[in-house]
C-alpha distance (Angstrom), angle and dihedral (degrees) to the residues before:
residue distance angle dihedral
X1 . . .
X2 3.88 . .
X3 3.63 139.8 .
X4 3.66 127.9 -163.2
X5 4.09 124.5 -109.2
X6 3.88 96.8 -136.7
X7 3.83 95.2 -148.7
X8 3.48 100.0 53.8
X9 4.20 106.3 18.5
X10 3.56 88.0 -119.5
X11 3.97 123.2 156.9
X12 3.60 108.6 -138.4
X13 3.82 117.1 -176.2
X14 3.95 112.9 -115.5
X15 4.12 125.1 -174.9
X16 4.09 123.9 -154.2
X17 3.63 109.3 -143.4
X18 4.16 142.7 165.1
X19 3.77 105.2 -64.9
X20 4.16 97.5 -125.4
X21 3.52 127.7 -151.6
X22 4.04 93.5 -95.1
X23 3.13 98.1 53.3
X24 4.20 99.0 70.0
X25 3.90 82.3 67.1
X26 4.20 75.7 73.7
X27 3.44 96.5 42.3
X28 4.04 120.0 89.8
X29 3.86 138.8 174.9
X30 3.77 92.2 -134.4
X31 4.31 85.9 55.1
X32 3.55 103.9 29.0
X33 3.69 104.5 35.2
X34 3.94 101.4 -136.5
X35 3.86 133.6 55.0
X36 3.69 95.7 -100.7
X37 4.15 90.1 -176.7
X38 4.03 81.9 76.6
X39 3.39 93.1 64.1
X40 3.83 94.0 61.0
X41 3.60 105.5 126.5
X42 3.92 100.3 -0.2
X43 4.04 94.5 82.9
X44 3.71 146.9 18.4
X45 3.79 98.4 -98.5
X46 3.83 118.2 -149.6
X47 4.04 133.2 -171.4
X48 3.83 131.7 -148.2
X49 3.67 114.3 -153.1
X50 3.96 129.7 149.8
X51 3.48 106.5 -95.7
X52 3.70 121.6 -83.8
X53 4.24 90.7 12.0
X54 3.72 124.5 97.3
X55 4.05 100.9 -140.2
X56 3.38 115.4 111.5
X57 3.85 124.8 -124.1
X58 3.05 104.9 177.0
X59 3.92 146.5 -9.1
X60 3.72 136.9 -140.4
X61 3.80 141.1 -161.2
X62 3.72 119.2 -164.3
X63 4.49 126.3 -179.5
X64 3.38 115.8 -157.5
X65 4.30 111.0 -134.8
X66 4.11 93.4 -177.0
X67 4.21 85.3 173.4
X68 4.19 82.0 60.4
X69 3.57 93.6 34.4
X70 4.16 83.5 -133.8
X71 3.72 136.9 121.0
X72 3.30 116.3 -138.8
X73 3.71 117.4 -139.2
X74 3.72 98.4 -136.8
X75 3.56 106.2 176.9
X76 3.73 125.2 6.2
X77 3.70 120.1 -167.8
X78 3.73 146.8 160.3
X79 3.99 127.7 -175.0
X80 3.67 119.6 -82.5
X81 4.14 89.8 -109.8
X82 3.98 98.2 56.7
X83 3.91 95.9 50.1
X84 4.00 132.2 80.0
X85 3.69 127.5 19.3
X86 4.18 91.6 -35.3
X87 3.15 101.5 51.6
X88 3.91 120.0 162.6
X89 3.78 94.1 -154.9
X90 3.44 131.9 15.3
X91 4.43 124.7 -149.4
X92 3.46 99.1 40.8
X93 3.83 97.3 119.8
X94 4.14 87.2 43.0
X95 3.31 97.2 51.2
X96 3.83 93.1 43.5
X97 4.39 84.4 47.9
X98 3.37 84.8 51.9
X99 3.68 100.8 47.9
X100 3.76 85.4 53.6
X101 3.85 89.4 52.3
X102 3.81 90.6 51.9
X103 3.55 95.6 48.8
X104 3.56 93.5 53.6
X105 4.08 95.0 48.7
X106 3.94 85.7 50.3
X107 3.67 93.8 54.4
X108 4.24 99.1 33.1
X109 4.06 97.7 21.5
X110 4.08 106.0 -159.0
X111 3.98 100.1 -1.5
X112 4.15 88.5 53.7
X113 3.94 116.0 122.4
X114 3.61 132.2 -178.7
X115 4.00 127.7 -144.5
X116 3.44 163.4 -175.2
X117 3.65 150.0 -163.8
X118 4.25 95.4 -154.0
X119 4.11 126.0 -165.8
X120 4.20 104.2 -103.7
X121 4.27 83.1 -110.1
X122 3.86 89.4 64.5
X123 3.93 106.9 36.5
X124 3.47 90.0 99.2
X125 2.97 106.3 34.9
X126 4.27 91.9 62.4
X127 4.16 87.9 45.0
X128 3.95 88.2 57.3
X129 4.00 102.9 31.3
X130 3.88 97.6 35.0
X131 4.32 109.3 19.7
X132 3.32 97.6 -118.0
X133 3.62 119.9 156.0
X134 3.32 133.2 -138.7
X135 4.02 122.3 -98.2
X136 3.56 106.8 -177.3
X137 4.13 100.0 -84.1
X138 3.77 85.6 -11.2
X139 3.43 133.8 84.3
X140 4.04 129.9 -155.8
X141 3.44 160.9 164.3
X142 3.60 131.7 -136.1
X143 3.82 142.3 137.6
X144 3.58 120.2 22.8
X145 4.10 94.1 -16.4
X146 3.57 89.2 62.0
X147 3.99 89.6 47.6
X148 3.80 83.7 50.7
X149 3.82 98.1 50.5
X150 3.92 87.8 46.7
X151 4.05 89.1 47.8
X152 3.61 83.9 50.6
X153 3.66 108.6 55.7
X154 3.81 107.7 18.1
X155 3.99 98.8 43.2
C-alpha cells in the first residue's frame, strides 16, 4: 500500500491494521472528527499508519451484511492534517475504500460489494474521485470498479 507525500510526490508505504485498545489514547474528536470509542464493539475498526510508525492517518469502520454479501463502510475518516487543500498525505481515504473493497471480495469472491452511507457535501465528490455509483441513499462499489479502486491503491 502507498500514499503520496504532497510536498514532495513521494510514495511512502502505509499498512491498515486492527485498531487496538492503546491506540484510542491517540485518537481525538478535534483530529479525527467522530468519537471513535462509540464504535467499540459495533464495527471492525481499522488504522492507517505509514509502515513501521505509530501515528495514525487515518481510521476505518467496516459492518459486515453476510445476507448482502457487502461491507458497509461505516465510518470513513482521515486526521485533520492530511485532508483539504494542505494536506500532508494524500490516498488515505482510497486506500482505506479499497481495503474495505478487498475485504469484502476475500470473504464473498465475485458477488462482494462495498458501501457507504456519505454526508450530502461528499456524495459527489466519492462518485467522481472513487466510481462509485449511486444506490438510492447508498453508495457502492462492486464488479470491476471495485477491482479498479483496489488496483488503484493497493498495487
Amino acid at each position: 500500500m502507498a500514499i503520496m507525500e504532497v510536498a514532495t510526490g513521494r510514495k511512502l508505504t502505509a499498512a491498515v491494521s486492527p485498531l487496538e485498545g492503546a491506540d484510542f489514547k491517540q485518537i481525538t474528536k478535534k483530529r479525527y472528527f467522530f468519537d471513535w470509542k462509540k464504535e467499540k464493539g459495533s464495527a471492525d475498526l481499522f488504522k492507517l499508519t505509514l509502515q513501521g510508525e505509530s501515528d495514525i492517518l487515518g481510521l476505518l469502520a467496516l459492518i459486515d451484511f453476510p445476507r448482502e454479501f457487502r461491507m458497509q463502510i461505516h465510518l470513513l475518516c482521515v486526521s485533520s492534517e492530511t485532508h483539504g487543500k494542505t494536506k500532508k498525505y494524500d490516498g488515505i481515504a482510497g486506500t482505506l475504500i479499497a481495503f474495505g473493497g478487498r475485504t469484502a471480495i476475500s470473504k464473498y469472491f465475485e458477488q462482494a460489494c462495498i458501501s457507504l452511507l456519505p454526508k450530502t457535501e461528499l456524495r459527489a465528490h466519492y462518485k467522481s474521485k472513487y466510481g462509485m455509483m449511486d444506490g438510492g441513499p447508498q453508495l457502492f462499489l462492486e464488479g470491476a470498479r471495485l477491482h479498479a479502486i483496489i488496483k488503484k491503491y493497493l498495487p
